[in-house]
C-alpha positions as CSV (number, residue, x, y, z in Angstrom):
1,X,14.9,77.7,48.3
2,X,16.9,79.9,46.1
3,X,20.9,80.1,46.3
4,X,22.1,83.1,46.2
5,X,25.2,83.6,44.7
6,X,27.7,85.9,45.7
7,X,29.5,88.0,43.6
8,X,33.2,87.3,42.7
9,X,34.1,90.7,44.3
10,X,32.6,89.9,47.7
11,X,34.5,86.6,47.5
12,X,37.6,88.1,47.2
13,X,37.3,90.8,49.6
14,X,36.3,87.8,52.3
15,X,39.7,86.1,51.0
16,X,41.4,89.3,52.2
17,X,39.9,90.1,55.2
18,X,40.5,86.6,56.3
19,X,44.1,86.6,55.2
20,X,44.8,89.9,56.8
21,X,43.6,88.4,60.3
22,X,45.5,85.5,60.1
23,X,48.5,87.4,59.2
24,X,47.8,89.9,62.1
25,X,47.3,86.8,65.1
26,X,50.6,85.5,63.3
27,X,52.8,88.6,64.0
28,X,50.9,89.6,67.6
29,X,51.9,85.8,68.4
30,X,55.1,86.3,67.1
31,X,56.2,89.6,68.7
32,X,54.6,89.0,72.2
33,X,55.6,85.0,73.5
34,X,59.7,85.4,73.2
35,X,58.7,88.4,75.6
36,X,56.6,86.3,77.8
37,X,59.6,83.4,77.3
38,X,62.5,86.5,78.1
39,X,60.5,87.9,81.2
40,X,60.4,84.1,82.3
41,X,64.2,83.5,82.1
42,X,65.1,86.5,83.9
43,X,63.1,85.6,86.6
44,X,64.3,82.5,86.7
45,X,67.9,83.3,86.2
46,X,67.8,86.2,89.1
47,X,66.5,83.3,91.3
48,X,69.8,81.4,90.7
49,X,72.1,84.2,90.8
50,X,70.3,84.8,94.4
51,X,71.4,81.1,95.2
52,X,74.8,81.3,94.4
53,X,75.2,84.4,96.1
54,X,74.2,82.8,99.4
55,X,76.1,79.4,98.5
56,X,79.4,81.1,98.1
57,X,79.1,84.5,100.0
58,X,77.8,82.5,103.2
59,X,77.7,78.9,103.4
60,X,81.2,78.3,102.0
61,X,83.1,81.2,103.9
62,X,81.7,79.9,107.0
63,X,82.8,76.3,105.8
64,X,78.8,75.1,105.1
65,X,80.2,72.9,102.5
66,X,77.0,70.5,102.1
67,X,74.6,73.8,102.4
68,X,76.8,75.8,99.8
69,X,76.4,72.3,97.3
70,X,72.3,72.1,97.8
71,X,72.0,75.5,97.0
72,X,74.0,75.5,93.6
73,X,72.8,72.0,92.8
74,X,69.2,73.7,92.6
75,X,70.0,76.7,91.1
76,X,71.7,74.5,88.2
77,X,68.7,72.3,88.1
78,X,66.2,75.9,88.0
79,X,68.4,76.9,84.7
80,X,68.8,73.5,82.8
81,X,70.2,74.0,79.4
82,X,67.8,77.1,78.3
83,X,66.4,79.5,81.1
84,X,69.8,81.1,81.8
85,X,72.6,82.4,80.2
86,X,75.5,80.3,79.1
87,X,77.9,82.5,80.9
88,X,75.4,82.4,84.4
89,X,75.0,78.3,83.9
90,X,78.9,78.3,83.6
91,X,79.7,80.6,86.7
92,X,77.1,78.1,89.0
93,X,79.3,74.8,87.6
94,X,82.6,76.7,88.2
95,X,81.5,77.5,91.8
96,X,80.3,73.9,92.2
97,X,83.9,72.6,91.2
98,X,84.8,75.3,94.1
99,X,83.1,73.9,97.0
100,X,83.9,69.9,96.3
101,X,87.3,70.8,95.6
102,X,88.0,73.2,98.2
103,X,86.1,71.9,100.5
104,X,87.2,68.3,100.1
105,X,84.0,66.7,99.1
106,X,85.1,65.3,95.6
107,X,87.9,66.5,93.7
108,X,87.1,64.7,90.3
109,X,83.7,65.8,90.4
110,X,84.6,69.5,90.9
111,X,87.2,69.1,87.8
112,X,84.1,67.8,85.9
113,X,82.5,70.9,87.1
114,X,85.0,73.0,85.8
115,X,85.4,71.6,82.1
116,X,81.5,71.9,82.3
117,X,82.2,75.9,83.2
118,X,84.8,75.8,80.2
119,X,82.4,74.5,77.3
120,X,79.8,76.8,78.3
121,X,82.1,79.6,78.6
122,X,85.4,79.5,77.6
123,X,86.4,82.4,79.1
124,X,85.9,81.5,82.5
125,X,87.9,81.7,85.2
126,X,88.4,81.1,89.2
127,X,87.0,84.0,91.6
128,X,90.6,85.8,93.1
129,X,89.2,85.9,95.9
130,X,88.6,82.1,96.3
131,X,91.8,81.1,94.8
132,X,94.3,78.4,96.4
133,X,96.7,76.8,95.0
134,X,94.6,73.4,94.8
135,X,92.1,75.1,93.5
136,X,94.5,76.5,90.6
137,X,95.9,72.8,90.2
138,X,92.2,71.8,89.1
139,X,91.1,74.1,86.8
140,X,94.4,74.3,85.2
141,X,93.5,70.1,85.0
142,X,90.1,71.0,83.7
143,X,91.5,73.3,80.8
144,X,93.7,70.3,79.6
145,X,90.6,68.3,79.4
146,X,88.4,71.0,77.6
147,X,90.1,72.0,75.4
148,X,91.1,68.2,74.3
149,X,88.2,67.3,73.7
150,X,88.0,64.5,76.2
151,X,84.3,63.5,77.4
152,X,83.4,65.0,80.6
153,X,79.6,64.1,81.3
154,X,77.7,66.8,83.4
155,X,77.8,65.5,86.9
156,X,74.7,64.2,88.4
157,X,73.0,66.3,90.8
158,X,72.7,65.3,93.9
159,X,69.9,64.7,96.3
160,X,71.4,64.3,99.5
161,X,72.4,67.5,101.6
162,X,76.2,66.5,102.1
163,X,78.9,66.4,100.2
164,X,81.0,63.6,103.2
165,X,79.6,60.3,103.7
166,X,79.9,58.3,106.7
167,X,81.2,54.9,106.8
168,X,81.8,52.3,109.2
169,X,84.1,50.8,112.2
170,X,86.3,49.3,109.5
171,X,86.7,52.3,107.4
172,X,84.9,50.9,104.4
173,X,83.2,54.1,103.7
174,X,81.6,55.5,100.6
175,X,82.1,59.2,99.5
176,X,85.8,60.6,100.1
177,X,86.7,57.7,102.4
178,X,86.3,55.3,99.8
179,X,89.2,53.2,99.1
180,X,91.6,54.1,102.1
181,X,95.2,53.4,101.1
182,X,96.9,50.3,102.2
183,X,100.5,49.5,103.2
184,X,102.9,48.8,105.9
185,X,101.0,49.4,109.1
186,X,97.3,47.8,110.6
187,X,95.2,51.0,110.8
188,X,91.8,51.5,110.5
189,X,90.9,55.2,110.0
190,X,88.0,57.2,111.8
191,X,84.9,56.9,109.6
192,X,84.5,60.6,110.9
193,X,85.0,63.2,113.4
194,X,82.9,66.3,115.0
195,X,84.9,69.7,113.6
196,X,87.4,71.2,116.5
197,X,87.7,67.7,118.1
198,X,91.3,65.8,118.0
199,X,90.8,62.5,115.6
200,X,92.3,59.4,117.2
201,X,95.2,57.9,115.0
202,X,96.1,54.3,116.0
203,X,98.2,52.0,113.7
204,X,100.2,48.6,113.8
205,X,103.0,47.5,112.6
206,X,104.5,44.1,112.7
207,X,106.6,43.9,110.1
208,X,110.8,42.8,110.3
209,X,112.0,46.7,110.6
210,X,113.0,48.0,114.1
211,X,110.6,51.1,114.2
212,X,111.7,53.9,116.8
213,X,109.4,56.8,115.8
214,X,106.3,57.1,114.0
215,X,105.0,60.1,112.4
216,X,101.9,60.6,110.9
217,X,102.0,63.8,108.1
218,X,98.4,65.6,107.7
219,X,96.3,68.4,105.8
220,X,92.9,69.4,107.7
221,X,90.7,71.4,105.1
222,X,92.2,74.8,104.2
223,X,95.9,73.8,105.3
224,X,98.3,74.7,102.2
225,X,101.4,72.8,103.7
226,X,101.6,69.2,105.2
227,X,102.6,69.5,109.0
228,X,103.9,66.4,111.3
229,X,102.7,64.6,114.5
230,X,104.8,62.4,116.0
231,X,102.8,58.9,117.6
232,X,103.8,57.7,120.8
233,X,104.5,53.9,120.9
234,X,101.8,51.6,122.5
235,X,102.4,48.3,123.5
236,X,104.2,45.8,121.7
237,X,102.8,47.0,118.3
238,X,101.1,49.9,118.5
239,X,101.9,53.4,117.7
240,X,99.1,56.5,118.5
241,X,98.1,59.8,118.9
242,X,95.6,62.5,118.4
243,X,95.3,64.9,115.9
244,X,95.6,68.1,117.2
245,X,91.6,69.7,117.4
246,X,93.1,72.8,116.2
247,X,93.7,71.5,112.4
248,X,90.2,69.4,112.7
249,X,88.1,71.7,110.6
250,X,84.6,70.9,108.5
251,X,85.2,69.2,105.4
252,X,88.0,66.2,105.2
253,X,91.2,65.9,106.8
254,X,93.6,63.6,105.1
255,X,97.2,61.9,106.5
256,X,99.1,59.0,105.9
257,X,102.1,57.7,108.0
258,X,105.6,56.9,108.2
259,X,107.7,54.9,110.1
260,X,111.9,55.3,111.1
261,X,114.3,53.7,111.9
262,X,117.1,53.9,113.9
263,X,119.2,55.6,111.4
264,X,116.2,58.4,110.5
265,X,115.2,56.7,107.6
266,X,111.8,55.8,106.2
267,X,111.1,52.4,106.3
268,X,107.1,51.6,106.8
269,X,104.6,53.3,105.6
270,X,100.7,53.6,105.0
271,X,99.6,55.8,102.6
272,X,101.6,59.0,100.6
273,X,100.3,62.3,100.0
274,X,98.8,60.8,96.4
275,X,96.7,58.5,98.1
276,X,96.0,59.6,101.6
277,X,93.9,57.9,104.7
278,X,90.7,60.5,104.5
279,X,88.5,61.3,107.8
280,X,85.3,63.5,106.8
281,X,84.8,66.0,109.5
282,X,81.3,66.8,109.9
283,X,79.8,69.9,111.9
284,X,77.2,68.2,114.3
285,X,77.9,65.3,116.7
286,X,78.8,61.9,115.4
287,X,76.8,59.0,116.6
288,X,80.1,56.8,118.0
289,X,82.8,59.0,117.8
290,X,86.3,57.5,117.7
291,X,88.8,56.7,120.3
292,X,92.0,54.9,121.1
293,X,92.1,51.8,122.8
294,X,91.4,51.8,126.1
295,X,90.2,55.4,126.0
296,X,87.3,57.8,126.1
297,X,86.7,59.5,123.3
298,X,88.6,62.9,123.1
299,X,86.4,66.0,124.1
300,X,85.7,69.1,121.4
301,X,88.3,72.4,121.8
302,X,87.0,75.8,122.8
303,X,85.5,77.6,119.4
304,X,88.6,80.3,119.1
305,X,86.5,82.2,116.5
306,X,88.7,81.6,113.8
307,X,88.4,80.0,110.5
308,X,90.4,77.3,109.2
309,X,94.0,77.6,108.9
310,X,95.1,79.0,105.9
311,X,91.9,79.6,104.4
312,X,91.8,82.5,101.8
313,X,90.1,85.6,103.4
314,X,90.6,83.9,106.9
315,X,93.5,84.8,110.1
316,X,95.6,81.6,110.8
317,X,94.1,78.8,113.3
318,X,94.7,79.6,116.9
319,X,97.2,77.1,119.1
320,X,95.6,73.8,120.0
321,X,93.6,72.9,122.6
322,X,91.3,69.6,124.0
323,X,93.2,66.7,125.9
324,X,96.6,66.7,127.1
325,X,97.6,64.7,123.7
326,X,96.7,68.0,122.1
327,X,100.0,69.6,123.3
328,X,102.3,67.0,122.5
329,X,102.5,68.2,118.5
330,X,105.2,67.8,116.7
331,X,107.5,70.6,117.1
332,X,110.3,70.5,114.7
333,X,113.1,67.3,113.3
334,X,116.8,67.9,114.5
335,X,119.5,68.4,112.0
336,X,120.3,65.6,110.0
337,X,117.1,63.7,110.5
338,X,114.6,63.2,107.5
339,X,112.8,65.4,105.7
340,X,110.5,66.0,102.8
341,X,110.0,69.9,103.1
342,X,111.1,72.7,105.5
343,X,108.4,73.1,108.1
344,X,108.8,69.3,109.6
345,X,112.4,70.8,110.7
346,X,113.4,72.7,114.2
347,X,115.5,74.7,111.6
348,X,113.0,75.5,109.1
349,X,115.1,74.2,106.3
350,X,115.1,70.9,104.6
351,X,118.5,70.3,102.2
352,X,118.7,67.0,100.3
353,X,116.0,65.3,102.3
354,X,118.4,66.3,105.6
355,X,117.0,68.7,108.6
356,X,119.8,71.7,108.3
357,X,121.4,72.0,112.2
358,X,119.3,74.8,113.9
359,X,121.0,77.7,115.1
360,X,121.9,78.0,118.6
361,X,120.3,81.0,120.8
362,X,121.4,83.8,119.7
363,X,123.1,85.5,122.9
364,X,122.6,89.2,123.2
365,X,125.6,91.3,123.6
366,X,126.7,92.9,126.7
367,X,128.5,96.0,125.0
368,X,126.7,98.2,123.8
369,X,127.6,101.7,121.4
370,X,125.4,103.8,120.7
371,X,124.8,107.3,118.9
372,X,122.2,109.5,120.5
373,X,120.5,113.0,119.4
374,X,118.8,115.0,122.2
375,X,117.3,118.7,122.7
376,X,116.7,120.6,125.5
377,X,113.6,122.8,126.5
378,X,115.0,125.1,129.6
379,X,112.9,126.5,131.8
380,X,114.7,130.1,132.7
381,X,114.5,132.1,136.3
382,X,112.6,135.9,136.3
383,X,115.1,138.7,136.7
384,X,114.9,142.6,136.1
385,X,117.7,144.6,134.9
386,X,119.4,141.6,133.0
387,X,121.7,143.5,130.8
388,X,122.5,146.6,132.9
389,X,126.3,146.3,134.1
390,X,127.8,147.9,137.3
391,X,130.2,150.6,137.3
392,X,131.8,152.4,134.6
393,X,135.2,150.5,134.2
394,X,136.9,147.8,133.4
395,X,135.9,144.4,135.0
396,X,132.0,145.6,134.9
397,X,129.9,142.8,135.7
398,X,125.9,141.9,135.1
399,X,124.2,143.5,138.2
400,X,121.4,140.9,138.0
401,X,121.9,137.7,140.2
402,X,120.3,134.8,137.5
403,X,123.9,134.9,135.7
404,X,122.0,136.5,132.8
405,X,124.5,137.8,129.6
406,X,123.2,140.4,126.8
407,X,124.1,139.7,123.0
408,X,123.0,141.9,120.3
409,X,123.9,140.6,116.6
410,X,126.1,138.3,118.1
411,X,127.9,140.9,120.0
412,X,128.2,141.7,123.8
413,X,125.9,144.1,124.9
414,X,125.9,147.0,125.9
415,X,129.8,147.2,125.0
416,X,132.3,147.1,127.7
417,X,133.9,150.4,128.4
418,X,137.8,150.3,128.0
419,X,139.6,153.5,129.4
420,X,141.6,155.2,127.2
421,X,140.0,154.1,124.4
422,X,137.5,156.3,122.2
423,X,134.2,154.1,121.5
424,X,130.9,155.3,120.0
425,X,129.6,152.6,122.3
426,X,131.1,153.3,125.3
427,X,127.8,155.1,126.7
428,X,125.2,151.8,125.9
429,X,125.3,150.8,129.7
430,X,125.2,154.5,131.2
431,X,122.2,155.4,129.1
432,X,120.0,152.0,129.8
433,X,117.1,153.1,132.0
434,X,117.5,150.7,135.1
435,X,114.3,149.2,136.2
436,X,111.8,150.2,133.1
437,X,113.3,147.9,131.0
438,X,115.2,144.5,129.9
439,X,113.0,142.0,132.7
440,X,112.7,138.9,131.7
441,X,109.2,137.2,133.4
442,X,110.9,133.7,133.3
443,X,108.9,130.5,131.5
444,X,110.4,128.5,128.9
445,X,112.7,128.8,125.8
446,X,114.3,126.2,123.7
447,X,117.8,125.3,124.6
448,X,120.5,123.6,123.5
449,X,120.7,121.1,121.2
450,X,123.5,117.7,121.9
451,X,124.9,114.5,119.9
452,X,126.2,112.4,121.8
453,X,128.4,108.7,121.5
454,X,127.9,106.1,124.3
455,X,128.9,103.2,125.9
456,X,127.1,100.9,127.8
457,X,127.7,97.7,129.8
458,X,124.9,94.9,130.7
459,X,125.5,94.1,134.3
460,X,122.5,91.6,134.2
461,X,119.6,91.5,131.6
462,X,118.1,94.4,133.6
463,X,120.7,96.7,134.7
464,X,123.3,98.5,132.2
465,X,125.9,101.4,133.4
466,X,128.0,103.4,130.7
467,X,128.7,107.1,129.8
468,X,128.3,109.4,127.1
469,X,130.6,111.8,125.3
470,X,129.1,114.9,122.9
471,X,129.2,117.9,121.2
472,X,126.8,120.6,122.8
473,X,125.0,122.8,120.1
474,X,123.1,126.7,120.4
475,X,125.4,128.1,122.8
476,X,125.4,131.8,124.3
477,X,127.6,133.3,121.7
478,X,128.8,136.3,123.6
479,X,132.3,136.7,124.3
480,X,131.6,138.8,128.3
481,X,130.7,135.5,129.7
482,X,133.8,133.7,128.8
483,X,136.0,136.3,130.4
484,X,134.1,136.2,133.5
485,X,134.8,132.7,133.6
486,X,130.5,131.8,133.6
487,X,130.6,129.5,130.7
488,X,132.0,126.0,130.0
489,X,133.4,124.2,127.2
490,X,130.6,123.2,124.3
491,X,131.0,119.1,125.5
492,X,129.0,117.0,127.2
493,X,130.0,114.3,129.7
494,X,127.9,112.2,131.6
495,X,127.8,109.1,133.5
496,X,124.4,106.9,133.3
497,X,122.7,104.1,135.2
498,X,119.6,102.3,133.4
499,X,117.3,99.8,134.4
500,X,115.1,97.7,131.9
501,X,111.8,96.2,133.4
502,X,110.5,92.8,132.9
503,X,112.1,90.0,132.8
504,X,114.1,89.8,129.7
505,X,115.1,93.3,130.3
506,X,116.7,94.9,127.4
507,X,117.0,91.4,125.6
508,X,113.4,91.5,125.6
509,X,111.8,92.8,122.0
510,X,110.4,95.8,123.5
511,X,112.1,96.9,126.6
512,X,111.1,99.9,129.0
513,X,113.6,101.7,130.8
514,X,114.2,104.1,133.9
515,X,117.8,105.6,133.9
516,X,119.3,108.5,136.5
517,X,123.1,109.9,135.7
518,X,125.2,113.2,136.3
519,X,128.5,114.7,134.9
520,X,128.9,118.1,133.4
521,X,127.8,120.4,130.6
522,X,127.0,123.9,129.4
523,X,123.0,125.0,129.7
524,X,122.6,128.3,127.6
525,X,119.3,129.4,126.5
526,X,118.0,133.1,125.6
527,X,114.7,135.1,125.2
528,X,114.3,138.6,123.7
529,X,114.2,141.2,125.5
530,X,113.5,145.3,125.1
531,X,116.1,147.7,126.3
532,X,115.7,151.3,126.7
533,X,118.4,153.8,126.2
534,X,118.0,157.7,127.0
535,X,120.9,160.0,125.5
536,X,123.1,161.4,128.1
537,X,122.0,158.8,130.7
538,X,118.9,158.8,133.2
539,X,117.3,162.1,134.0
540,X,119.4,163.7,131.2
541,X,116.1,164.3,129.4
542,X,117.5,163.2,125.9
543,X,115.9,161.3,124.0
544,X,115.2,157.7,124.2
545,X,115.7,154.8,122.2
546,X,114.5,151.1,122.4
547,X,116.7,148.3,121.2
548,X,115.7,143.9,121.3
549,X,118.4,142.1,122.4
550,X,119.0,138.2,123.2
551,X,119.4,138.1,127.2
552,X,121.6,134.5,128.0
553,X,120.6,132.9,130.7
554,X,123.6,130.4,131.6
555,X,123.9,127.4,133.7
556,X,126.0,124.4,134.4
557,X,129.0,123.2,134.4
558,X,127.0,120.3,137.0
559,X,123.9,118.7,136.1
560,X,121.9,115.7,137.2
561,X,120.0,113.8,134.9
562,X,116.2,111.7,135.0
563,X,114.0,110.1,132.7
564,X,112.9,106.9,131.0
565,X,111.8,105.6,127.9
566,X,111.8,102.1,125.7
567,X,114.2,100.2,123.6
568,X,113.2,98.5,120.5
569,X,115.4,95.1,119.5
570,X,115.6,95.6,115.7
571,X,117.6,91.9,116.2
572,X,120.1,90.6,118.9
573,X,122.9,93.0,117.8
574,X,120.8,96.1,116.9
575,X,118.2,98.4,118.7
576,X,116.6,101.6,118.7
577,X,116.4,103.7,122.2
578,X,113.9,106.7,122.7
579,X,113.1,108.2,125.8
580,X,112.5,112.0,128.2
581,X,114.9,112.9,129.7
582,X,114.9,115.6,132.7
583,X,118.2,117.8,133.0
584,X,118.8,119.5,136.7
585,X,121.4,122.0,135.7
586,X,123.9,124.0,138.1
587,X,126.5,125.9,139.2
588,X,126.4,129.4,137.6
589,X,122.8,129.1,137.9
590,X,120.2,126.5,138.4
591,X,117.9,125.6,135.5
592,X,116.0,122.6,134.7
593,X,115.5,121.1,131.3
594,X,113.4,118.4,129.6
595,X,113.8,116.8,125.8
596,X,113.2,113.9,124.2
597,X,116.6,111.8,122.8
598,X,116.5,109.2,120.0
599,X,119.2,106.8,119.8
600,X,120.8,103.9,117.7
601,X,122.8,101.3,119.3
602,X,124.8,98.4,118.4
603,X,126.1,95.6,120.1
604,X,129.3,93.8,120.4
């Protein structure tokens, strides 16, 4: 068999094709898996964004502590150290640290959390909207330990699906109720409680000190301040109480106590606030729930809707409910008893570890003065002829009955004639054309307008009697009325009777009122009117003329008064008064009124 040999041009063109496809597979390798890779880590970091949307946005808002901790745990385990981004692994650690810290499952573990946040993103930082002020305390902690340098191993991840572990009778627990404090008193703590049910707190005490009070201090999950309960003593030795079911909330509710003496000091205790007794609190029904001696077990509250006190984003904690213990809480230290901080005192304010004396009840004044701003809306009486006057002479008067007065331009009108005397207006009343003209159709017109001072007196916490004294504004400004002795002095004067309803009456907050009253003031209101004149009087057949003037309708001096309104207590000394009031004017006339009045008042 022959070889054939092949040609050292063919040889290198099979050296070139060969390279060429190598090279080609190289690049299409090259270029297409990081895309395969990318499209891989978005999916998977999408699927743990998803997670810790639900963990924080659901589970931990609605106190689903454990839940909220599964779901980040897996989405931290989906992204191990390379399917996500450093900034998405270090938002999933920081909201770990969240939940065990705020919701008491374990502290150091959530500050290992956070310094795990901090390496893989330094510029990490807590949501706003999740902030508290332990929560702030931690991550500053975590900062310090990040940026030191100090060794923080990555927290394990856990299996189980909560974050509180259970112990047993003797309080040996594992998980946040490891290690319960020691000191003065016998006490066992709960190994756990049902959420919204009061946990039993029974302790000893047999030491040499004379014990006359025992208080037990405690934080339920969410609570920013410590708040007192006072233990009732039992037997010989024995001091309990419940923990009010309203403070019981999911996650762990810590406490320690203190026992006084006879002069108010401190002289037993078990546990501080650094190293608390801790109960986990747990959402379902615990297998032997807790008791005090020689009692059942106490019963779960009514759900009030509410989330835990003080939680951020949440309304406060309703009152307290379950047994009667429930309603013996702690209400406040007298002055000059111990303190550590303001709210264990009736006063609200702790000085050099001393309640402050509260202040007595403040008693409401009985005097009262007041200024008061009212207008009126008058409702006026129909009438024809309202400016026409009789006669021709001196002393003419209005020949309508409603006590009705004509101004024009602030002047009288038409102008009284005055014999011997030579005035261009001395022929306005002869030429007005009686009964075509100057009607008014009655309805209403705004009035006067009044500030007034008073003085009132509080018979009882319900009744009150005093008068007011004023200045009476937007009077009839004519001068035809005055002569004819229609009109009364621009004051107001008037005697008042009020009652408050309820049973506080006007010491109450909000107190409504019904008042009646009488005394004496001047009414005046007006409408415009048309006049028409004829030259030379009617049935001369001059020309005619039409003229507006104001026609006065005035009433008073007498009125009675109506209405009723509410008084706001800006403080024991201060209030302001609003209310309708109805005016019944007469005398001259009778018109009625109505118009709000605002007032001010200060007692004495």
């Amino acid at each position: 068999m022959q070889t054939r040999q092949v040609p050292s041009g063919s040889k290198r063109s099979v050296r070139s094709l060969g390279f060429a496809l190598s090279l080609g597979l190289a690049l299409a390798f090259g270029v297409t898996t990081p895309k395969v890779v990318f499209a891989q880590n978005a999916k998977v970091e999408a699927a743990a964004k998803a997670l810790q949307k639900k963990a924080m946005e659901e589970d931990y808002l609605t106190t689903e502590f454990a839940k909220a901790q599964d779901k980040l745990d897996k989405a931290i385990k989906e992204c191990g150290t390379d399917k996500c981004s450093a900034p998405v692994r270090a938002q999933l650690r920081r909201d770990l640290g969240v939940v065990q810290i705020g919701g008491q499952l374990d502290r150091e573990k959530g500050i290992q959390n956070f310094v795990e946040a901090l390496k893989l993103d330094p510029s990490t930082a807590l949501d706003p909207d999740l902030k508290t002020k332990e929560l702030d305390s931690a991550f500053a902690e975590a900062k310090k330990r990040a940026a030191g340098g100090a060794p923080s191993a990555p927290p394990a991840t856990p299996t189980h699906g909560g974050g509180a572990a259970t112990g047993g009778a003797t309080g040996a627990a594992t998980g946040t109720t490891e290690g319960q404090p020691q000191g003065d008193f016998t006490h066992t703590p709960a190994p756990e409680q049902q959420y919204r049910t009061p946990i039993p707190v029974y302790a000893e005490y047999a030491g040499e000190e004379q014990l006359v009070k025992v208080i037990v201090r405690y934080k339920g999950f969410g609570m920013t301040e410590w708040k007192a309960y006072e233990l009732k003593k039992t037997g010989e030795k024995g001091w309990g109480g419940l923990l009010p079911c309203g403070d019981v909330q999911q996650g762990v509710t810590q406490y320690y106590i203190q026992g006084f003496n006879a002069e108010n000091d401190p002289v037993a205790t078990g546990g501080d606030r650094a190293r608390p007794y801790k109960v986990p609190v747990k959402r379902e029904k615990v297998a032997n729930p807790p008791h005090l001696p020689g009692e059942a077990p106490p019963t779960q509250c009514q759900d009030t809707g509410d989330c835990p006190p003080d939680f951020p984003g949440c309304k406060k904690a309703a009152g307290i409910g379950g047994t009667k213990e429930t309603t013996q809480e702690f209400i406040g230290k007298g002055g000059g008893e111990f303190c550590e901080e303001d709210s264990e005192c009736h006063s609200g304010t702790c000085q050099d570890n001393k309640c402050t004396e509260p202040e007595g009840p403040k008693k409401t004044p009985k005097i009262w003065v007041g200024i008061w701003g009212a207008f009126d809306y008058s409702f006026l009486p129909s009438a024809d002829d309202v400016c026409k006057l009789s006669g021709t002479r001196e002393g003419q008067l209005p020949i309508n009955d409603k006590n009705y007065y004509c101004v024009q331009d602030g002047n009288d009108y038409p102008f009284r004639q005055i014999p011997q005397q030579n005035n261009p207006r001395n022929g306005e009343n002869a030429a007005i054309l009686p009964g075509t003209s100057d009607k008014v159709s009655g309805g209403g017109a705004f009035g006067n307008i009044r500030i007034m001072a008073s003085l009132d007196y509080g018979l009882t916490n319900n009744w009150m009697v005093g008068a007011r004294l004023g200045y009476v504004f937007n009077n009839y400004p004519g001068q035809a009325a005055k002569d004819d002795g229609k009109t009364f002095a621009p004051i107001h004067l008037e005697l008042r009777g009020t009652y408050y309803f309820g049973k506080d009456g006007y010491t109450a907050k909000l107190a409504p009122y019904a008042f009646a009253g009488g005394g004496v003031s001047t009414f005046d209101a007006h409408v415009k009117v048309t006049v028409v004149e004829q030259e030379g009087g009617p049935g001369a057949g001059g020309p005619k003329t039409q003229k507006e003037v104001d026609a006065w309708n005035i009433s008073g001096p007498g009125f009675l008064v109506f209405g009723g309104g509410a008084r706001f207590a800006l403080n024991h000394r201060m209030a302001l008064s609003g209310g309708l009031r109805l005016n019944l004017a007469f005398g001259q006339s009778f018109m009625p009124s109505i118009g709000p009045e605002l007032g001010f008042l200060v007692g004495f």
